[in-house]
C-alpha positions as CSV (number, residue, x, y, z in Angstrom):
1,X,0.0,0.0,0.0
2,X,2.7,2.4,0.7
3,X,4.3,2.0,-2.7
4,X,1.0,3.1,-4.4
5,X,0.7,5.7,-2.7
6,X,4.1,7.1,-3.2
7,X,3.1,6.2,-7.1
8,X,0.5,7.6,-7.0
9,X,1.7,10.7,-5.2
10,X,4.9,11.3,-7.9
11,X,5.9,14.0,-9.3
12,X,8.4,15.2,-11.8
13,X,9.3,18.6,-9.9
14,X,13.5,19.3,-10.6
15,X,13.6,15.8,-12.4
16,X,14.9,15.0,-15.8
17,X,12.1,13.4,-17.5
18,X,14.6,10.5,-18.0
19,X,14.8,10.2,-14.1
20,X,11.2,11.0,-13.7
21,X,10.4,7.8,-15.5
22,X,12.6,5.7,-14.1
23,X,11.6,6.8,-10.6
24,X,8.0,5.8,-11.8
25,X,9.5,2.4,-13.0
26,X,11.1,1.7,-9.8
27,X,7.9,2.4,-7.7
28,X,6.4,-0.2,-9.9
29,X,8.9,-2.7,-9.7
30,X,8.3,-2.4,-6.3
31,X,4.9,-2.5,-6.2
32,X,5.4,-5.6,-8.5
33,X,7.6,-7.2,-5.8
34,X,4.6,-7.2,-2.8
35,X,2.3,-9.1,-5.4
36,X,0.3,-5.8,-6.4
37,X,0.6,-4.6,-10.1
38,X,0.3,-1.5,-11.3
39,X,-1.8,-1.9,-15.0
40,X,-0.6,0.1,-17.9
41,X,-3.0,2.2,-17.5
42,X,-2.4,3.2,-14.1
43,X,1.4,3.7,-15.4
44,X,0.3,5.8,-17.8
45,X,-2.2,8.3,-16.1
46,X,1.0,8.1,-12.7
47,X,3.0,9.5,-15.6
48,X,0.6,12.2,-17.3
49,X,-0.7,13.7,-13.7
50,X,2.6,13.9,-12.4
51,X,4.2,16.4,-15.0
52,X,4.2,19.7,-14.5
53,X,2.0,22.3,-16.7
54,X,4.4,23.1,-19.0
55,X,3.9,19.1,-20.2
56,X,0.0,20.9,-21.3
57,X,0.3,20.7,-24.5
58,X,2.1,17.5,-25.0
59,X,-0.5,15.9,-22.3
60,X,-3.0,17.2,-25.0
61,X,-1.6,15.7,-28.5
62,X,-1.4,12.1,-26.7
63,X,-4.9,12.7,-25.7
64,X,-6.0,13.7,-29.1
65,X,-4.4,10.4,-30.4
66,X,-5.8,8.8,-28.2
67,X,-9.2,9.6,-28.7
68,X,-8.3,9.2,-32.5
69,X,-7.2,5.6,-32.1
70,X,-10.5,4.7,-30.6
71,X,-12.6,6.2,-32.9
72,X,-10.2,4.8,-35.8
73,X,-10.1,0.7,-36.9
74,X,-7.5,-1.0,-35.4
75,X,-5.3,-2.7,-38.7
76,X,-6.7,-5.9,-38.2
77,X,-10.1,-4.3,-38.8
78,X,-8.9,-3.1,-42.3
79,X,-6.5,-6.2,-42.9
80,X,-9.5,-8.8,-41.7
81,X,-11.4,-9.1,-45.1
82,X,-9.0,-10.9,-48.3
83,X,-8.3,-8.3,-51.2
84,X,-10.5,-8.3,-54.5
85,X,-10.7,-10.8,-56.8
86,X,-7.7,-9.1,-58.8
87,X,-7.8,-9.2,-62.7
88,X,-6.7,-12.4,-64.8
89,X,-3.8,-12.0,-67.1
90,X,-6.5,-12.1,-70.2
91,X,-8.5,-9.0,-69.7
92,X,-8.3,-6.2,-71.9
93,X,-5.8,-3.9,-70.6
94,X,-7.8,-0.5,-72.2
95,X,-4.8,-0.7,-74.8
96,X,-6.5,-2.6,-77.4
97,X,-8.9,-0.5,-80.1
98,X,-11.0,-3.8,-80.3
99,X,-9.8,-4.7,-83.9
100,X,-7.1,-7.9,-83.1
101,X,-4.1,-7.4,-81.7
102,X,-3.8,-3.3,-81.1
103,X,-4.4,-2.0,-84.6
104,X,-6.6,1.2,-85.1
């Protein structure tokens, strides 16, 4: 319990963001370590609330992507159905004038 709370209670102050996160990885580690997990997605939002306000606007394009990815197909969605029939090799091409073999 005392390790989520100091998760949950982290924040980047003074910090490089390089020792911000691995502060937050280390709290989680621990956590990890008494049997209690800290989801992703409780990463995630330790790491977002814990940066400072000039973070704003950064904070805000992973939260527009965000909501674009949820509103967007996943690639599975678009890769789940096979391709068209393509064309067999004996089609008219468009090249032909209809008279034989290509003459006008």
């Amino acid at each position: 319990m005392h390790y989520r709370s100091l998760l949950n209670n982290f924040k980047k102050n003074d910090l490089s963001m390089s020792a911000y996160l691995v502060g937050i990885k280390h709290l989680c580690d621990s956590l990890a370590s008494c049997n209690q997990h800290a989801s992703l997605a409780e990463q995630q939002s330790v790491i977002v609330n814990g940066l400072p306000p000039e973070f704003d606007h950064i904070i805000q394009i992973f939260a527009n992507l965000a909501m674009t990815n949820r509103s967007t197909p996943s690639l599975p969605a678009y890769t789940s159905h096979p391709p068209p029939q393509s064309f067999s090799s004996n089609q008219a091409t468009g090249f032909s004038c209809g008279r034989g073999r290509g003459r006008a």
